[in-house]
C-alpha positions in Angstrom: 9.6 -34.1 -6.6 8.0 -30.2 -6.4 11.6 -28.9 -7.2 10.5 -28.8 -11.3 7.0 -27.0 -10.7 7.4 -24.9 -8.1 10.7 -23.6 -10.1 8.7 -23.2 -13.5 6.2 -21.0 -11.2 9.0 -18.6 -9.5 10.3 -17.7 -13.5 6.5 -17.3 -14.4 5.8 -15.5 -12.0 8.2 -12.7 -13.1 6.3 -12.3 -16.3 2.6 -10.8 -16.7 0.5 -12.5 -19.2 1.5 -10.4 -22.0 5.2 -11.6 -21.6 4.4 -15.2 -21.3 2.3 -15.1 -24.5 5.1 -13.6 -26.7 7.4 -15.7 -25.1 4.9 -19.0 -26.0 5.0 -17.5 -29.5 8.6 -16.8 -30.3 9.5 -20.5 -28.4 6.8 -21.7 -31.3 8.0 -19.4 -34.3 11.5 -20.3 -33.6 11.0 -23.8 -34.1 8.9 -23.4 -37.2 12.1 -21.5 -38.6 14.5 -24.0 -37.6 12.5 -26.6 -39.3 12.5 -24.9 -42.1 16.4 -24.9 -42.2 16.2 -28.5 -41.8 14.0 -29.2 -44.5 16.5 -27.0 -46.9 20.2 -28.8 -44.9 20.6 -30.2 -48.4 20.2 -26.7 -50.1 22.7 -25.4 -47.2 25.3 -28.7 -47.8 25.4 -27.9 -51.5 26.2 -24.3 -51.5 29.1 -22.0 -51.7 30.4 -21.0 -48.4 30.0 -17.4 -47.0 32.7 -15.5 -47.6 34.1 -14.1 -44.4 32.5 -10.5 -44.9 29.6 -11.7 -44.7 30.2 -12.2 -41.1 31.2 -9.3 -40.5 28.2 -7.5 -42.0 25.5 -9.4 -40.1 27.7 -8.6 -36.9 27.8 -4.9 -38.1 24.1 -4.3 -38.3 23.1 -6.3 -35.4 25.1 -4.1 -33.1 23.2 -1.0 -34.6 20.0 -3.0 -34.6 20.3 -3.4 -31.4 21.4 0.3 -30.4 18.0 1.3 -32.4 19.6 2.3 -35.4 18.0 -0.7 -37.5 19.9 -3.4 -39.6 17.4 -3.6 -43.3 18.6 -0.4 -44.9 22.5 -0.9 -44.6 22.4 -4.5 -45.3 20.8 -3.3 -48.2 23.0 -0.6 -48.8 26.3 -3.1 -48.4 24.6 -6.4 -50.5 23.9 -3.9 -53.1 27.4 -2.2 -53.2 29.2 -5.8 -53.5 26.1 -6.9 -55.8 26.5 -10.4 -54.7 23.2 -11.0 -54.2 20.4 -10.3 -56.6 18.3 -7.4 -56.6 14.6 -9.7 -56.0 16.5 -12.2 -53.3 17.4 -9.3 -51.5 14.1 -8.9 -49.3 14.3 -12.7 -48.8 18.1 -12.8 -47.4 17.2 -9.5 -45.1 14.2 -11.9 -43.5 16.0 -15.3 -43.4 19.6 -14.0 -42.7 18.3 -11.7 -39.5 16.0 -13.6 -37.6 17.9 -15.0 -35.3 19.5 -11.8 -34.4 15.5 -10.4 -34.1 14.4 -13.3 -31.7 17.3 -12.8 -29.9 16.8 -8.9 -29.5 13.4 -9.6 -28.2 13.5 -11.5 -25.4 16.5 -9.4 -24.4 13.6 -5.9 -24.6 10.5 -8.0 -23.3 12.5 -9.0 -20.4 14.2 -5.6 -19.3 11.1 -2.9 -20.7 7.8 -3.1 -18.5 5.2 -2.0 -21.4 1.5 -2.4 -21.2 1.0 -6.3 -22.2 -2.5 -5.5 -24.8 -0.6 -2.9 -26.6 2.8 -5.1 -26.8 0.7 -8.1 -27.6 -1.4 -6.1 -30.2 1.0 -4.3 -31.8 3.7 -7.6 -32.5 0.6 -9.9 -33.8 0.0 -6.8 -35.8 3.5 -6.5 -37.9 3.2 -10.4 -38.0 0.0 -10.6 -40.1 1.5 -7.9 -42.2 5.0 -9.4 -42.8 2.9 -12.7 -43.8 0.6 -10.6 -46.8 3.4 -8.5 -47.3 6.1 -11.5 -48.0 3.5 -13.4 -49.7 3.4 -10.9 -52.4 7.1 -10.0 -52.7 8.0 -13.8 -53.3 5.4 -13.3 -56.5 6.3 -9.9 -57.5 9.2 -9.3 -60.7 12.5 -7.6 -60.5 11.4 -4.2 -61.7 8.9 -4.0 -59.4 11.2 -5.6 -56.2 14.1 -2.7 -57.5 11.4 0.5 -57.2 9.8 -0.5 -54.0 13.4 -1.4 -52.4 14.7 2.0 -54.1 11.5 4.0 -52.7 12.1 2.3 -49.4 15.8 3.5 -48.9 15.0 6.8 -50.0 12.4 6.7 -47.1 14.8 5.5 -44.7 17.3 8.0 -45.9 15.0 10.6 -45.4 14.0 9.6 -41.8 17.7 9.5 -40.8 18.3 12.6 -42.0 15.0 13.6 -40.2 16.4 12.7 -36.8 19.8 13.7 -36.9 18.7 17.3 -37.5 16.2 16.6 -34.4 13.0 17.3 -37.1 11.2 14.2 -35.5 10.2 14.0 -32.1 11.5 12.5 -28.9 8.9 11.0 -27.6 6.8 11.1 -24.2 6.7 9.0 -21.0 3.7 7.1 -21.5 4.3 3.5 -21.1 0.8 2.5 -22.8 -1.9 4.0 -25.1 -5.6 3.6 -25.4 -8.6 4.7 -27.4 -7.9 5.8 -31.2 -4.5 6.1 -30.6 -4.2 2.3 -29.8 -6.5 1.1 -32.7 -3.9 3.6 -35.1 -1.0 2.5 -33.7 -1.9 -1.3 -34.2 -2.9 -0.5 -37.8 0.2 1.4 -38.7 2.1 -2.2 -37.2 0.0 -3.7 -39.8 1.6 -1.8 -42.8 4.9 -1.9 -41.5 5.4 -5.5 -40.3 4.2 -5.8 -44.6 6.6 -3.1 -45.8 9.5 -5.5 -44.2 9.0 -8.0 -46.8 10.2 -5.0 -49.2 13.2 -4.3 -47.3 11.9 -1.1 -45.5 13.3 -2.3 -41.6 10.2 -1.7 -38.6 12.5 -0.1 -36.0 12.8 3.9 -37.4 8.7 4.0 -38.7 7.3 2.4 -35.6 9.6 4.3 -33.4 9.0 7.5 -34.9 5.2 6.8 -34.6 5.1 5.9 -31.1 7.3 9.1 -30.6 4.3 10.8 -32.4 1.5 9.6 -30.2 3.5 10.4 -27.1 5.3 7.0 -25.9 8.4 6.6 -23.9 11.9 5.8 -26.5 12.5 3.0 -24.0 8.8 1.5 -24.4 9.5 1.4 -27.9 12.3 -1.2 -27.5 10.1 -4.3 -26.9 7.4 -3.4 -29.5 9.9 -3.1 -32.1 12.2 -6.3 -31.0 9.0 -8.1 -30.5 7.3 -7.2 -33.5 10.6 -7.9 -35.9 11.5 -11.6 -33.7 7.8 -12.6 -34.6 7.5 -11.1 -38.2 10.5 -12.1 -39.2 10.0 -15.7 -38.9 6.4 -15.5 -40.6 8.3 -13.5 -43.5 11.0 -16.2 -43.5 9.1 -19.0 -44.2 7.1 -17.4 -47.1 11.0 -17.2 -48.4 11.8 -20.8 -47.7 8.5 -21.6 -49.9 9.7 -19.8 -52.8 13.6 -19.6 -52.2 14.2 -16.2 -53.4 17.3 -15.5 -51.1 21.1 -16.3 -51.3 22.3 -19.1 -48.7 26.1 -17.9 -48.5 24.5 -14.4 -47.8 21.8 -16.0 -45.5 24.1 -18.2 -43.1 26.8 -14.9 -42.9 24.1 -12.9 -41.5 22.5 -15.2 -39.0 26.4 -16.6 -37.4 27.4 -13.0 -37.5 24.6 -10.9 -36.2 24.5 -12.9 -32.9 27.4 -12.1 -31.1 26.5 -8.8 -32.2 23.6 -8.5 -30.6 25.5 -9.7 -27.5 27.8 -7.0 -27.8 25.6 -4.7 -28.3 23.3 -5.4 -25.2 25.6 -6.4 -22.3 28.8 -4.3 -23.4 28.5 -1.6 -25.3 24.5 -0.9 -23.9 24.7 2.7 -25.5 26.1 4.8 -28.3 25.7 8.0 -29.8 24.6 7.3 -33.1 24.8 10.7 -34.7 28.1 10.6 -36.6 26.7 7.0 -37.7 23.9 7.8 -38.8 25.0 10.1 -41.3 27.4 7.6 -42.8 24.3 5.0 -42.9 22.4 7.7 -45.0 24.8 8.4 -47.6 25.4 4.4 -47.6 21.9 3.9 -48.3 21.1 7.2 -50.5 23.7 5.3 -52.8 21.8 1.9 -52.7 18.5 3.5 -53.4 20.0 5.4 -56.0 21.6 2.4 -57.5 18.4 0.4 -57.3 16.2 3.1 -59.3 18.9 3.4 -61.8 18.8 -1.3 -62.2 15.1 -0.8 -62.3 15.2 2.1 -65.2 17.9 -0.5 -66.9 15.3 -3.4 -66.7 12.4 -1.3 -68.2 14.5 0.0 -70.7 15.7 -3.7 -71.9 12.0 -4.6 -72.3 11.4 -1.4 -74.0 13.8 -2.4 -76.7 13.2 -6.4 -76.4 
């Protein structure tokens, strides 16, 4: 009759308080999310189906999610060099199509990275509240204005990339924690970049490099960034089931793809170096940023002449 409890407190026990608490939370975001596929099954019934690339792109980026690498700013990069999605549903199928792949991620770098529970908690809560303003306002902003903050956000990415592959950015520390104004920065900058997700600007190379900055292990930033995507993501998600700016085919290719990516990535491959990638990812996404700017020039133009 104590086989149940006493089992529940052995895999407790395992955990500190911080753990458990994310793990509460992504248990109670996850369902949100899947309820919110179920209220839309008749959206997802009556659409097209996802062509197989699709697929193949969600498992692409998940495996360099997962490595660190990030997954927004190439999905971007590809949806916009096939253009089958529209420019203003982009943010919403990045959200939607990659949380599974997030909440996945996350329990995989909560479970195996010891990090100081406050800041892990603090920092994760953080980029949620900001993914929830942030996606709030994308879902009510117009094209133009979705097409320069998505170009402006490439070019940032392309510009960190380049950054670290010619080793301009720092490595990091050792800490495993931070206190006193670094803390109350660090859960501020979360803030603004759990927000800039909603634009398609991914977390994982602005909170890493940050970290990096204030002196923090690369392997503590693991389960801050996994955490803080697996929680945001959902919040951004459902702000994008509200107003249904995304593409289903694009959405449901992503999420069946990117998890047996994430797999891969995790228990086989574990590590890669991601130099030579990296450079192909830039000039990927220096084309989608360019490409955005140039639709958002068009659109002012046409109302210019209207």
């Amino acid at each position: 009759m104590n086989f149940l409890p006493n089992l529940m407190v052995q895999i407790f026990s395992k955990f500190n308080a911080g753990q458990i608490i994310l793990f509460a939370s992504l248990a109670l975001v996850t369902v949100v999310y899947f309820a919110s596929w179920w209220r839309h099954r008749a959206s997802i019934l009556a659409s097209k189906p996802a062509p197989l690339v699709d697929y193949v792109v969600g498992f692409a980026v998940a495996v360099g999610d997962t490595l660190g690498i990030g997954s927004f700013a190439p999905t971007t990069a590809i949806i916009k060099l096939r253009g089958n999605v529209a420019d203003e549903d982009i943010p919403g199928t990045l959200n939607v199509g990659l949380t599974l792949a997030a909440l996945l991620e996350a329990v995989i770098f909560i479970t195996s990275v010891l990090v100081d529970p406050l800041l892990l908690v603090c920092m994760i809560f953080s980029a949620a509240a900001g993914a929830w303003f942030g996606a709030g306002v994308v879902g009510r902003m117009p094209r133009r204005s979705i097409q320069l903050a998505m170009g402006t956000a490439l070019l940032i990415a392309c510009t960190v990339f380049t950054a670290i592959n010619l080793h301009l950015l720092p490595g990091g520390g050792v800490a495993m924690a931070l206190s006193g104004w670094k803390f109350a920065l660090a859960v501020a900058l979360n803030f603004i970049f759990g927000a800039l997700m909603s634009v398609g600007i991914g977390l994982y190379a602005p909170c890493m490099i940050m970290l990096a900055l204030m002196g923090m292990h690369p392997l503590a930033t693991f389960p801050i960034m996994g955490g803080a995507c697996a929680i945001l993501q959902p919040v951004a998600a459902i702000q994008f089931f509200n107003n249904r700016r995304f593409s289903w085919p694009a959405v449901i290719g992503l999420t069946i793809g990117s998890i047996p990516g994430v797999l891969i990535a995790a228990f086989v491959i574990k590590s890669l170096d991601m130099t030579y990638l990296r450079w192909l990812v830039i000039l990927v996404v220096f084309y989608a940023a360019t490409s955005m700017l140039l639709s958002a020039r068009q659109e002012t133009l046409a109302v210019a002449s209207a």
